[in-house]
RODO-2510 file (C-alpha; in nm, 4 decimals, decimal comma):
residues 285
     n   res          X          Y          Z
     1     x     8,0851    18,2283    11,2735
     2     x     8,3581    18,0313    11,0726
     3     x     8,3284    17,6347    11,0710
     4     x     8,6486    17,4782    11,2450
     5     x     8,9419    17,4181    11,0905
     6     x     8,9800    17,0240    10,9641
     7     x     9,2946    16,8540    11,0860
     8     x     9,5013    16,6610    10,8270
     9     x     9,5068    16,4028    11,0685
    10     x     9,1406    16,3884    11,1040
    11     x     9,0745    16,3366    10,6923
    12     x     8,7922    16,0690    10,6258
    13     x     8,8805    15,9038    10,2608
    14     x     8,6262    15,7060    10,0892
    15     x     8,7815    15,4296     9,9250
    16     x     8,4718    15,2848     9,8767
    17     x     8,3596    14,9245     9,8020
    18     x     8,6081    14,6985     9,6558
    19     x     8,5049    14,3439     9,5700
    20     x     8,7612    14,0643     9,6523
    21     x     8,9070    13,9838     9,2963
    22     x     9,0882    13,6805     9,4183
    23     x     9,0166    13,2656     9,3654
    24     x     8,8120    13,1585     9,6291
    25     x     8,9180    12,8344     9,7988
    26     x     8,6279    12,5272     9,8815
    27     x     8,4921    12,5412    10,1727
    28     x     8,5879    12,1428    10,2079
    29     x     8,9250    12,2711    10,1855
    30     x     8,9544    12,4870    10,5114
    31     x     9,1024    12,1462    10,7432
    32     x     9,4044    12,2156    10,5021
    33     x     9,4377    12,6053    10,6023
    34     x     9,3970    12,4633    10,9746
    35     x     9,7219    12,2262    10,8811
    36     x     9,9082    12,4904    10,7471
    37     x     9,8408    12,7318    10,9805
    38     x    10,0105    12,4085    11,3038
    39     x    10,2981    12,3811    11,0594
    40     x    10,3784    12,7437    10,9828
    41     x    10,3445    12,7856    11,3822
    42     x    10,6068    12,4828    11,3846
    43     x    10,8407    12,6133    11,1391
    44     x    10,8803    12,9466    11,3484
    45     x    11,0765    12,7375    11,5819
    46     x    11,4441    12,6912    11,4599
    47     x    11,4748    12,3430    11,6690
    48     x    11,2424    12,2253    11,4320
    49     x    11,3685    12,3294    11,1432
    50     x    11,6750    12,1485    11,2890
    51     x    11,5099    11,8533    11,3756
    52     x    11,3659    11,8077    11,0133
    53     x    11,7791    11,8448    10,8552
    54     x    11,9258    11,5753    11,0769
    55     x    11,6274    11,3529    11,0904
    56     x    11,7698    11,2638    10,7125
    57     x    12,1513    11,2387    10,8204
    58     x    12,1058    10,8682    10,9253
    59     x    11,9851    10,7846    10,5822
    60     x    12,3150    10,9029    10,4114
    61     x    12,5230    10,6404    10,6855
    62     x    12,3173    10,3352    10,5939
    63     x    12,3397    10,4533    10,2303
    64     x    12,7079    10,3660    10,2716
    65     x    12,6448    10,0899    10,5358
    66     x    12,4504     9,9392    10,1943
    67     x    12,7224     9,9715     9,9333
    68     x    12,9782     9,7851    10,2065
    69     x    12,7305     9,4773    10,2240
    70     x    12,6865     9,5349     9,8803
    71     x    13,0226     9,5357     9,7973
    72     x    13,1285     9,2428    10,0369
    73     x    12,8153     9,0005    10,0609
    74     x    13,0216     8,7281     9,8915
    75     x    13,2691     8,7519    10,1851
    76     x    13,0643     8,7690    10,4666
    77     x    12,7517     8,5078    10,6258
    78     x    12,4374     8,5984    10,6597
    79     x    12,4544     8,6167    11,0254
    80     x    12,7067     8,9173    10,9944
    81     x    12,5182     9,1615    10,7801
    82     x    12,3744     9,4467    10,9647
    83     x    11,9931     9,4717    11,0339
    84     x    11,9190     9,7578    10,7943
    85     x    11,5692     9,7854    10,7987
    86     x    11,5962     9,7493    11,1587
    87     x    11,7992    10,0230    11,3052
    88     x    11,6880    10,2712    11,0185
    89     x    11,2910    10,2431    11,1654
    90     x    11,3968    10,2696    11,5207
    91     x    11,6240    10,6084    11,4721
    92     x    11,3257    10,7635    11,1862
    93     x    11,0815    10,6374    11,4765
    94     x    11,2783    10,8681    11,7251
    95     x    11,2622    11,1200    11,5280
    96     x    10,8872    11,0958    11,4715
    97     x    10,8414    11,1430    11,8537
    98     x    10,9953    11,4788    11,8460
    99     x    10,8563    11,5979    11,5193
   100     x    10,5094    11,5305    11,7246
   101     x    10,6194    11,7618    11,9997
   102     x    10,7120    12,0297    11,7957
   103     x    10,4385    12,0552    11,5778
   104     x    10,1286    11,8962    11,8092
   105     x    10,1685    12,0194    12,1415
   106     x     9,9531    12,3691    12,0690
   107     x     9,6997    12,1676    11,8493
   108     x     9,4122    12,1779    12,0962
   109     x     9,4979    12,2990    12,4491
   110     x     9,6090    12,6305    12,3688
   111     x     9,2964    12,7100    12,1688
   112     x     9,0845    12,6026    12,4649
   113     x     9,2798    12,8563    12,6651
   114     x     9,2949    13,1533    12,4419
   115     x     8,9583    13,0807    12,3149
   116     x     9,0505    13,0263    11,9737
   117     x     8,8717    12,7803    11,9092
   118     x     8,5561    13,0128    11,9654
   119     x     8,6914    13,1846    11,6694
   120     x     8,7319    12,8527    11,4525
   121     x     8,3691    12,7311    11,5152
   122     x     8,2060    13,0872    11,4660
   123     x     8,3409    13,0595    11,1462
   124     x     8,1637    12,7943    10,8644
   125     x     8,4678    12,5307    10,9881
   126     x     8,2377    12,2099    11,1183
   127     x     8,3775    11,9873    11,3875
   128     x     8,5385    11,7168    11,1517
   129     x     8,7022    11,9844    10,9638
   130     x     8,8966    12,1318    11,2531
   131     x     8,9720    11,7758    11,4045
   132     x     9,1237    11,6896    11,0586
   133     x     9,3303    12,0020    11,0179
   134     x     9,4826    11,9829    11,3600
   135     x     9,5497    11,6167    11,2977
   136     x     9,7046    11,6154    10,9164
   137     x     9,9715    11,8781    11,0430
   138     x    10,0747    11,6270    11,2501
   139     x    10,0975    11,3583    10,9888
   140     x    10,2699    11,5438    10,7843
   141     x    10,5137    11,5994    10,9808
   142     x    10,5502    11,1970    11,0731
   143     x    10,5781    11,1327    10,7387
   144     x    10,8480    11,3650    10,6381
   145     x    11,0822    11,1926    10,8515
   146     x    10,9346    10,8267    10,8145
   147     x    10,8105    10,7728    10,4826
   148     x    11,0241    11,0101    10,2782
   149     x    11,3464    10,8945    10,3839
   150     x    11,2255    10,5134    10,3904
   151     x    11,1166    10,5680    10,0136
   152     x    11,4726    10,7094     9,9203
   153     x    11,6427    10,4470    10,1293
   154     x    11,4482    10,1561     9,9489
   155     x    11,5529    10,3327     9,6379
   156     x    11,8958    10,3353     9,7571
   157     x    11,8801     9,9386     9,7959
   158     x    11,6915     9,8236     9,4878
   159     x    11,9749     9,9933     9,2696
   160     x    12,2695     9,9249     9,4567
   161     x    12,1889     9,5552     9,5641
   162     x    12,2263     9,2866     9,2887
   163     x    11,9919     9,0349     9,4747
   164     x    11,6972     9,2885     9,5263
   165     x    11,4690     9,3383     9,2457
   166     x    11,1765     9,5232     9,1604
   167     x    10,9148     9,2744     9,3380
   168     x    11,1865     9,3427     9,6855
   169     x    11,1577     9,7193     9,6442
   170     x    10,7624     9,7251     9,5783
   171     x    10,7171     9,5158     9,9283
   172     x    10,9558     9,7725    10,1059
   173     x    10,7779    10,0574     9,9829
   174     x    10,4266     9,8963    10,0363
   175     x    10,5192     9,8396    10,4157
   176     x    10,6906    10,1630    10,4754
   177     x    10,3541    10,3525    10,3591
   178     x    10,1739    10,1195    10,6262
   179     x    10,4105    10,1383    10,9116
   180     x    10,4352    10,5377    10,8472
   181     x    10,0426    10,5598    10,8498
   182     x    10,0190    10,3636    11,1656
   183     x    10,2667    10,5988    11,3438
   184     x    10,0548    10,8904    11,1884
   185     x     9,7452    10,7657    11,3622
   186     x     9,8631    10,6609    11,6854
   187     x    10,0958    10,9444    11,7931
   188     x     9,8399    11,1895    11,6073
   189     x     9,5759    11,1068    11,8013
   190     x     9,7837    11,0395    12,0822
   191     x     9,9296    11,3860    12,0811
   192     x     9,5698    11,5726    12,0402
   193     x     9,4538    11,3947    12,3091
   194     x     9,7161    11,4847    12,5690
   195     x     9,6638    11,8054    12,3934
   196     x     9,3312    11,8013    12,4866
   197     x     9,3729    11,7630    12,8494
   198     x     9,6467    12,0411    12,8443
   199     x     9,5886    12,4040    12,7955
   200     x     9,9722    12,4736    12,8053
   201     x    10,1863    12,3256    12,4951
   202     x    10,4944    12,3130    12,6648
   203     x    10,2782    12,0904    12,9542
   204     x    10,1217    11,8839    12,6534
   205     x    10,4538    11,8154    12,4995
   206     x    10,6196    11,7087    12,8311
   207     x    10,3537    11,4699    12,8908
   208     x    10,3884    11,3198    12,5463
   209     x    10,7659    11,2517    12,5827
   210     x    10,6755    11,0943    12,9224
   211     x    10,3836    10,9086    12,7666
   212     x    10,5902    10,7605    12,4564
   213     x    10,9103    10,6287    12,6788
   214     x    10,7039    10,4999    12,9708
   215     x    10,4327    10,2898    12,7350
   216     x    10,7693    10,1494    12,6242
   217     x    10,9130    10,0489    12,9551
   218     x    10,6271     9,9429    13,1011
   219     x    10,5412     9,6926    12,8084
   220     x    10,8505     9,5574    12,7699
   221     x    10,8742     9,5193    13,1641
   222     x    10,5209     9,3270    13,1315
   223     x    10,6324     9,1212    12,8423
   224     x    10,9340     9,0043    13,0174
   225     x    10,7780     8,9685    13,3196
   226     x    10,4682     8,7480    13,2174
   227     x    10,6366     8,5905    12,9493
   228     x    10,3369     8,6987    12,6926
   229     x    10,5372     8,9341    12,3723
   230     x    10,2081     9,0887    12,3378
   231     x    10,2158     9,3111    12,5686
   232     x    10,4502     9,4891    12,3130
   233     x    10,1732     9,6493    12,1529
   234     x    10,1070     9,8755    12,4516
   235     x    10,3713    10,0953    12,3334
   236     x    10,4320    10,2800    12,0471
   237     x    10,8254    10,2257    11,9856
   238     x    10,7879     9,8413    12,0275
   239     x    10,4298     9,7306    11,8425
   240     x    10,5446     9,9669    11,5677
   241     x    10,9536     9,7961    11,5806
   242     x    10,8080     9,4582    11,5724
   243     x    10,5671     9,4951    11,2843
   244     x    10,8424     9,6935    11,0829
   245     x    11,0422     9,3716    11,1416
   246     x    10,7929     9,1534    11,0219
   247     x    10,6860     9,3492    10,6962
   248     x    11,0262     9,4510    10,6307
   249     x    11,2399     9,1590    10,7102
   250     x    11,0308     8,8930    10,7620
   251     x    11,0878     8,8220    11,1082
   252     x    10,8410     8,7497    11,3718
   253     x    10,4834     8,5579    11,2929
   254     x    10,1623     8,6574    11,1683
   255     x     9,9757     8,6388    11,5210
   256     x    10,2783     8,8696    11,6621
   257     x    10,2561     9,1167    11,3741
   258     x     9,8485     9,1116    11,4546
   259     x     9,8568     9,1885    11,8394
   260     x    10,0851     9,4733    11,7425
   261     x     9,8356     9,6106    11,4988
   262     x     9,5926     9,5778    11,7332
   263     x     9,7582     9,7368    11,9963
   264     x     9,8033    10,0424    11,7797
   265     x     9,4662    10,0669    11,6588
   266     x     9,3390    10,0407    12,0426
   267     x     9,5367    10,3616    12,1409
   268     x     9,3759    10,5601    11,8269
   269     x     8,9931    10,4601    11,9478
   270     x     9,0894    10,5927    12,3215
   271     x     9,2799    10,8624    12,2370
   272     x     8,9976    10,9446    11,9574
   273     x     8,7589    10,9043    12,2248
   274     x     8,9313    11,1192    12,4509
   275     x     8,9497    11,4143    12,2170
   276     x     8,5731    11,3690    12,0993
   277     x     8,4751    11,3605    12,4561
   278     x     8,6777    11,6665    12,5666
   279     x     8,5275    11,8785    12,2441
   280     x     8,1670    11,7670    12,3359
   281     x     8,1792    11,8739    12,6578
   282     x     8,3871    12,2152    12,5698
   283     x     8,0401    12,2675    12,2694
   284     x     7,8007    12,1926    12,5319
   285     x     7,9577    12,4633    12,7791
***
């Protein structure tokens, strides 16, 4: 009796073993394929892509809003100049906000609901490492529309001002690194902890909108209320605000500028907390 016919479709090919020719990457480096891997997700999304193009139109207006006082210091007071430093921190602030929601809302919660994050620790990725990824996608994304166009702005003023020189420009840029690292640990932690407590990012990201404008208007409600400006630091938009005006412009005192330090350091060891606690409990499971 004749063996069956073989099927073409039914061909086994030994290819046989090939070795993996390529550069292999540290294994300390594998929090920064965790941080690529939030902001490719991210830049999927056109509104983000968006977001990240206009965040650096108000730089161009105060560019121009510059070379006027520039132009015209001799002929106006000091009382009529604009508050540059000011209004630029509060609309790159804004935009900080939303870069968080685009890029943090999925950090945690939806790998606790599709089990990814099984998949992350069964693979040699330790705790701190995955922590750090999730949370360095995030700052990244703060400082791209905070420190970036802060840097080019203070650029902007040393050469186009006659009265600022390099000592001026050296303080600016020194703060701006400090107030952008601030916002990169509170609303990074922030964000992974509501993240944390969410298993849908659309839920996570609602809740952090709700969460940054509330902390806001209930501070400043307090504050007025009681009298006592440091109930400022309770919110993000404000403690940040008022230490930008400090370091930047020189307003404000040193015990003001500390309570609002303070204030932001107290939401990164709670919302730290929060995402250790949620983690340890999701390990022990």
């Amino acid at each position: 009796m004749s063996p069956p016919e073989a099927h073409d479709d039914a061909r086994i090919y030994d290819q046989g073993y090939r070795p993996f020719e390529g550069q292999l990457a540290s294994p300390r480096s594998r929090f920064l394929v965790i941080a690529m891997n939030e902001l490719r997700l991210a830049w999927k999304e056109k509104w983000f892509k968006r977001l990240l193009w206009v965040s650096f139109f108000p730089l161009a207006v105060f560019a121009v809003l510059v070379v006027i006082q520039a132009r015209f210091s001799m002929l106006l007071n000091k009382d009529d100049l604009a508050d540059i430093w000011k209004s630029f921190w509060g609309i790159q602030m804004f935009f900080s906000m939303l870069m968080v929601y685009f890029v943090g809302r999925r950090a945690i919660g939806e790998d606790l609901r599709t089990g990814a994050l099984t998949v992350y620790f069964s693979r040699p990725v330790s705790f701190m490492q995955y922590i750090t990824g999730k949370w360095l996608a995030i700052a990244v994304a703060v400082i791209g529309v905070t420190l970036m166009p802060g840097l080019v702005l203070a650029i902007f003023r040393w050469l186009a001002e006659p009265a600022t020189d390099l000592a001026a420009f050296a303080g600016w840029a020194g703060s701006l690194v400090l107030l952008s690292a601030l916002l990169c640990l509170t609303m990074g932690w922030a964000m992974l902890a509501v993240s944390s407590l969410t298993q849908r990012g659309r839920a996570a990201g609602i809740v952090w909108v709700i969460i940054f404008f509330v902390s806001a208007g209930v501070a400043e409600g307090v504050a007025q209320a009681t009298g006592i400006q440091a109930f400022n630091a309770l919110s993000f938009a404000k403690a940040n605000g008022q230490l930008a005006e400090f370091l930047l412009d020189g307003e404000g005192s040193w015990l003001q500028a500390l309570w609002m330090f303070l204030g932001q350091l107290a939401w990164v060891v709670v919302a730290a907390g929060v995402v250790l606690i949620r983690l340890r409990r999701w390990m022990r499971a």
